[in-house]
N, C-alpha and C positions, 0 to 999 in steps of 0.2 A: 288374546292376552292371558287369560285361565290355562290354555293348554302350555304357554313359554314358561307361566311360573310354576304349572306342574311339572315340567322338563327342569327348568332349573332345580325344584327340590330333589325329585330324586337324584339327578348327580347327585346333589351336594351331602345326601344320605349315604349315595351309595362312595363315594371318600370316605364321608364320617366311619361306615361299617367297616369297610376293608382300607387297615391302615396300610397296610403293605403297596397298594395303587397309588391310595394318597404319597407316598415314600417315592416310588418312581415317580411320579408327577413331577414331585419338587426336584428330582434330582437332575431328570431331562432339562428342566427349568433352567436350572445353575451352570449344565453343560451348556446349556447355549451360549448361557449369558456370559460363562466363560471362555468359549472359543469366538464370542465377537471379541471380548478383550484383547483375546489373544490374537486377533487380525488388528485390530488396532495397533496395539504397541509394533506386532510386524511394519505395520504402513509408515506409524512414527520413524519408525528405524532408519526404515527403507528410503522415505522423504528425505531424511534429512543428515544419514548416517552414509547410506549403500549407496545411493543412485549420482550419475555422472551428469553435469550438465550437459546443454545441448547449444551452450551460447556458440560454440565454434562454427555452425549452420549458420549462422547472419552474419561471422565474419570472413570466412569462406568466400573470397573473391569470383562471383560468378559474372563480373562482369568484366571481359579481360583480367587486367592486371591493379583493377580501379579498390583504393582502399575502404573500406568499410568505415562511415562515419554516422556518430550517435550526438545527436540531440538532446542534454540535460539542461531541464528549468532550472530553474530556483538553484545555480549552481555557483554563485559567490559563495556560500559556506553552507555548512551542516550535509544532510543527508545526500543534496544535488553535488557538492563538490567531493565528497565519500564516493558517487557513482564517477564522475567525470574522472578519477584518481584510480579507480578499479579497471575501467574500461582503457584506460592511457596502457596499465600496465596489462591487456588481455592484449594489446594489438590493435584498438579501436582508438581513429581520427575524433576529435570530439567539439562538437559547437557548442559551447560557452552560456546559456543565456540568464539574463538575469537586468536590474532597472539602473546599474548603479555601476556607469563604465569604467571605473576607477579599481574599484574591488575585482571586477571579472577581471582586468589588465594585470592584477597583481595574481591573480590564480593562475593565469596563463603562462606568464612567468616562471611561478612555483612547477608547475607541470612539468614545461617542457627545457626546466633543468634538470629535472629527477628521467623525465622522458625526451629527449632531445630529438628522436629520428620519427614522432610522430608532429602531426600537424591539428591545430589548434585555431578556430574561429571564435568569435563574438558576436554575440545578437543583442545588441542591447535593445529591451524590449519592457514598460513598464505593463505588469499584466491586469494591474486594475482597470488599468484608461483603455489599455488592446483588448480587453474583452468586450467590449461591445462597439468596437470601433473595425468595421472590416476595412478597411482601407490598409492599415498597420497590420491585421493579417498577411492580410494580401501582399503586402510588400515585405515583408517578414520569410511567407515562404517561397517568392521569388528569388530573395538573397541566395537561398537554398539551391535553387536547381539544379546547379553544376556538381553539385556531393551525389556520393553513393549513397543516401542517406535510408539507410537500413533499421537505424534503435530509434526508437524517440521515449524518453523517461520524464513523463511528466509529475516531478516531486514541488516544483513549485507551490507554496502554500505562503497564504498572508494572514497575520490577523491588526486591530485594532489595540493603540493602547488605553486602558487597562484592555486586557484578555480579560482577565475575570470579573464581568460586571452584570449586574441583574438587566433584562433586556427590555426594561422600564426607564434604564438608565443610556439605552442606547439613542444613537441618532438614524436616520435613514440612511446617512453616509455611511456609519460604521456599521448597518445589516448589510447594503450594496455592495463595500467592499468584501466582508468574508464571501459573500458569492461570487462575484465574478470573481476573484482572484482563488478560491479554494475550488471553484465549477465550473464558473462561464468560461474562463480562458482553459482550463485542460481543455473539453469539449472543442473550444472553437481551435486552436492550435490542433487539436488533431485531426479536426474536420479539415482543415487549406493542407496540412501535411497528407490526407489519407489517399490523394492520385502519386504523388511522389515515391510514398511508400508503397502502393502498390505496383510500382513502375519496376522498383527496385528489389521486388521481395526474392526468397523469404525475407519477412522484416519482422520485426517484435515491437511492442507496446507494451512497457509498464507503466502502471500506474498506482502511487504512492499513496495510499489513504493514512486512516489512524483507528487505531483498537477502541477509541474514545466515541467513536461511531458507533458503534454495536451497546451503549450501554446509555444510562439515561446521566447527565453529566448536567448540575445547574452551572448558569451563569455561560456557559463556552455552546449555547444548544444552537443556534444560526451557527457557528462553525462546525460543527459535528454534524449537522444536518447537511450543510453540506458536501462534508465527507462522507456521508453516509449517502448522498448522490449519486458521489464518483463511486462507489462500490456498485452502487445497481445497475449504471452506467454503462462500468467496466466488462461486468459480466453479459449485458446485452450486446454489447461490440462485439464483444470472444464469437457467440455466438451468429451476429451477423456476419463475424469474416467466414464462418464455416458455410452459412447460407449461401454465399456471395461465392464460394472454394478459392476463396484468397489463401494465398498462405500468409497472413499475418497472424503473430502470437499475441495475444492480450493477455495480459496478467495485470491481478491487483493485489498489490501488500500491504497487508495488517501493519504496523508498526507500533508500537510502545514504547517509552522512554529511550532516547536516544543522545547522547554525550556531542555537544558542538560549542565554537566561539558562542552561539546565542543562546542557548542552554548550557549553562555551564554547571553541570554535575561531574561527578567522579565516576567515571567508569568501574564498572561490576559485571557478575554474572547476568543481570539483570537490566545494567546499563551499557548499551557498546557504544563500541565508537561510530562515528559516522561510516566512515570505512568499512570498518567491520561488516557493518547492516547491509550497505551496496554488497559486499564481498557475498555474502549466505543471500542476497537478494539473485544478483547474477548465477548460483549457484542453483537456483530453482529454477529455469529459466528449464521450461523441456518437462516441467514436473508432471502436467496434464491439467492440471486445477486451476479455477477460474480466478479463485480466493486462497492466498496462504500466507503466514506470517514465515516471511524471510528465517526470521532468527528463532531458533526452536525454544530457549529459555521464555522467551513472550509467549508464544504458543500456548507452553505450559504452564505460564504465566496466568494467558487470559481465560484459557482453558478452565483454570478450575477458581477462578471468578466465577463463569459461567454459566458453572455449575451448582452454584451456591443457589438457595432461594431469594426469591425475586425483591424480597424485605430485605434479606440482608446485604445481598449487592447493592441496593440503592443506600443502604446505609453505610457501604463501604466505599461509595462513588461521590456521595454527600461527606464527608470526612473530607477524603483528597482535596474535594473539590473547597470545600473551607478553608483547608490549609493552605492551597496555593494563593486564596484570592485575599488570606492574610499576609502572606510572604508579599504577594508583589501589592499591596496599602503599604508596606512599610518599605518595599524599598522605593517606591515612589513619593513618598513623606521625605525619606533622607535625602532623594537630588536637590 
């Protein structure tokens, strides 16, 4: 130990003396730091500006003349019918699913008047009860067999109402339900789909998380633990298809505020549309990354959240999180 902090002093003599060393030092310093920047912002660019997807490989009929059909959960509204409406107009057949056969019936409609020469299924499948019931897997991904089923987008998500409640205030119903429906059922759904899809590949895997995971959030933390599953999840799948030399793609996205019939905000810079988000979602598809936020505005968004110290995120996450769980006390007072 005497002889490290005699080495340490003299360097730090020998700066002190010769300011001209000290001078390169720091300058070396700054070159790095700013030719990492500047691979950074290159990569930003290139992610989300330069590079071409690569979704056309999974719809690419390799099997004779058979169409290429994708799988969307949670696709009555919001982000799941954003992908089912993206994928209609890439050329991809799409199965429907969701709990509530009324709603998917009128989606399918809307589809395939705007898309008339592709073909359109239903899975009505409720994913609280399906996730720990194999049976309704199982028969679930039997329906299936006869598709070229290549995509599967597991955005399905559920929560309880209020969302915003102290988890003192919860029951064991409403913890059960954010997991299986935010975890146990992506998992088990892709588990009965993953011989299908390997039957038929290339195939792809996305999967839909939230930015809300990555950050410490009161009152929604069994939901965001959850999502922050499917994140770790996602990324050991990617991983095991390569083990495995499957070619299946796994991807998971970040997502941040997003404009739908059940969020009903005003679309911004900052807020897109359901569409939108599928549209820059599909667009990443080929990127290489196990983890990426679809839409670059969030990125930059969460990005320098991030960044911030760990006191002041939490006091920027604690804010949100007040405001929203005062917004919906009052509008649940007013029904």
């Amino acid at each position: 130990m005497p002889d490290t902090l005699n080495d340490l002093t003299s360097v730090f003599v020998k700066f002190a003396t010769h300011p001209s060393l000290t001078a390169k030092v720091f300058v070396a310093i700054g070159g790095l730091w700013s030719l990492r920047q500047t691979f950074s912002v290159l990569g930003f660019a290139r992610l989300y500006f330069l590079r071409s997807s690569s979704l056309k490989r999974y719809i690419t009929a390799s099997h004779g003349d058979t169409t290429t059909w994708a799988l969307v959960t949670g696709a009555s509204d919001g982000i799941g019918k954003g992908f089912a409406e993206e994928l209609c107009s890439r050329g991809v057949d799409v199965v429907l699913h969701g709990r509530n056969e009324r709603k998917l019936q009128g989606v399918k409609e809307d589809l395939l008047s705007r898309w008339p020469a592709r073909h359109i299924r239903l899975l009505v499948l409720d994913a609280g009860t399906a996730a720990s019931d194999a049976s309704q897997l199982e028969e679930a991904a039997a329906s299936l067999q006869d598709l070229n089923l290549r995509i599967l987008v597991n955005n399905v998500g559920g929560a309880v109402t209020p969302l915003w409640a102290p988890l003192i205030d919860r029951s064991s119903s409403d913890v059960g339900q954010f997991i299986d429906i935010n975890a146990r059922f992506p998992t088990e759904i892709t588990r009965v789909l993953l011989p299908q899809l390997t039957r038929c590949q290339p195939s792809l895997i996305i999967n839909i998380g939230s930015g809300a995971s990555d950050f410490a959030c009161p009152y929604i933390e069994v939901m965001t633990g959850a999502k922050a599953y499917n994140q770790a999840w996602s990324k050991s799948l990617r991983l095991e298809m390569q083990a495995e030399k499957q070619d299946i793609e796994v991807l998971h996205f970040q997502v941040g505020m997003v404009q739908s019939n059940a969020a009903q905000r005003a679309t911004s810079l900052l807020v897109p549309s359901s569409r939108q988000l599928a549209r820059r979602g599909l667009d990443m598809v080929g990127c290489g990354r196990e983890v990426v936020w679809p839409y670059w505005p969030h990125a930059v968004q969460f990005g320098f959240i991030g960044s911030l110290p760990e006191w002041l995120r939490n006091r920027v996450f604690l804010g949100i999180s007040l405001k929203e769980k005062a917004l919906e006390d009052a509008q649940l007072k007013s029904r």
